[in-house]
C-alpha positions in Angstrom: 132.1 89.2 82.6 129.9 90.8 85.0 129.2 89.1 88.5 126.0 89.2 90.4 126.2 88.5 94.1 123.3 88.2 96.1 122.9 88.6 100.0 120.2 88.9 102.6 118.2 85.8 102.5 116.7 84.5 105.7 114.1 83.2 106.9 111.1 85.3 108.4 107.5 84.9 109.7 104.2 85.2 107.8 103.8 89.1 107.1 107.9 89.9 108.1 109.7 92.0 106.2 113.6 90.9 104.3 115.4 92.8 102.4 117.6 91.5 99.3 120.9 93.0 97.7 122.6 92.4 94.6 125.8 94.0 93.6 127.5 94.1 90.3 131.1 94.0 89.7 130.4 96.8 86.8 127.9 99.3 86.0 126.4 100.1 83.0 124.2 97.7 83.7 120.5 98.9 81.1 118.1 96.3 83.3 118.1 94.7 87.0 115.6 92.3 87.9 115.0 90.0 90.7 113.4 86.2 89.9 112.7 83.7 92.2 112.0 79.7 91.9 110.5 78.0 94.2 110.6 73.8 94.5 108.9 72.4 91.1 108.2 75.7 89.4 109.7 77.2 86.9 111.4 80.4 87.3 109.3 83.6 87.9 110.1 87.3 87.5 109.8 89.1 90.6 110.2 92.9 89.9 112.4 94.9 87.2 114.4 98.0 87.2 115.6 100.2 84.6 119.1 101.6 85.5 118.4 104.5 83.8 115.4 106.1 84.6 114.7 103.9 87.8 111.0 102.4 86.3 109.9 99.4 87.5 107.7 96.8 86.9 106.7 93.9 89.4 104.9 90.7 89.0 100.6 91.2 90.3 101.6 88.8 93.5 104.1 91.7 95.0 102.8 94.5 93.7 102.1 96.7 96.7 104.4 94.4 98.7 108.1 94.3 97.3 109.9 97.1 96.0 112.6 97.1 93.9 115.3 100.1 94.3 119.2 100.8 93.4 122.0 102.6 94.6 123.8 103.8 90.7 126.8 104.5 93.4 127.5 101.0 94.2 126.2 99.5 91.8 123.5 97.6 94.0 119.7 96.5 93.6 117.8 95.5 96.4 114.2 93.7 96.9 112.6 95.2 99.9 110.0 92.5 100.8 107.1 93.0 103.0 103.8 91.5 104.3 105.7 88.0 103.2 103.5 85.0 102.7 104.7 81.3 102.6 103.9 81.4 98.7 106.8 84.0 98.4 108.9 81.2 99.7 111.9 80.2 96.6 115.1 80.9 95.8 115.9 84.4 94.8 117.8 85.4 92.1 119.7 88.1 90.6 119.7 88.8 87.3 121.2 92.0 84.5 121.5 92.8 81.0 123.5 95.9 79.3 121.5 95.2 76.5 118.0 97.0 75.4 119.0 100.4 75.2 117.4 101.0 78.6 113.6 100.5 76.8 110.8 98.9 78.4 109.7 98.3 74.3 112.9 96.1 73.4 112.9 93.7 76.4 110.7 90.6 77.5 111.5 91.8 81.1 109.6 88.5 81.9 111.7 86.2 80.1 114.9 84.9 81.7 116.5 85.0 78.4 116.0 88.4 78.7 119.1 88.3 81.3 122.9 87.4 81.0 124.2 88.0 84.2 122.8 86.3 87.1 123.9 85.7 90.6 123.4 82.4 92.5 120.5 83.1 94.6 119.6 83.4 97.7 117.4 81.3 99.9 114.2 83.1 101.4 111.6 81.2 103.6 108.5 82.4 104.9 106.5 80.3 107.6 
């Protein structure tokens, strides 16, 4: 069983910057993604990260804002967040598959059931 453990949620002003970790207690890991929920919404996906090749996709609202990067050494993802807004207040989550083969064509990187691993999130507030 693979465990997800977030860190670095805070709060921060209207156009701060946080940054987000997530390590895994294994690698092989094919997909890393970070989702975030915020009060009475469902569950969004933030940005995604193939393990293997490094591509990443993001939702439109960060794009050009958050970046999503790992470190294959320590099996870590992180969110770097900037220009934060209140919307990008939520809970952040963690989340990884090993399934997929690595291809962007096999998974619904959107879908949380996409995911089987996920961490318990990490509070982020913007004001």
């Amino acid at each position: 069983h693979v465990q997800l453990v977030e860190s670095g949620g805070w709060s921060a002003q209207v156009g701060g910057s946080l940054r987000l970790s997530c390590s895994a207690s294994a690698d092989a890991l094919m997909f890393m993604a970070w989702f975030r929920q915020a009060p009475g919404q469902k569950r969004e996906v933030v940005a995604t990260i193939s393990t293997g090749g490094s591509s990443t996709m993001y939702h439109d609202s960060v794009k050009g804002r958050f970046t999503i990067s790992q470190d294959k050494g320590r099996n870590t993802v992180y969110l770097q967040m900037n220009s934060l807004k209140p919307d990008d207040t939520a809970m952040y989550y963690c989340a990884a598959t090993g399934e997929y083969g690595g291809s962007w064509s096999c998974i619904s990187y959107r879908s949380e059931e996409s995911f089987d691993y996920w961490g318990q999130g990490t509070q982020v507030t913007v004001s």
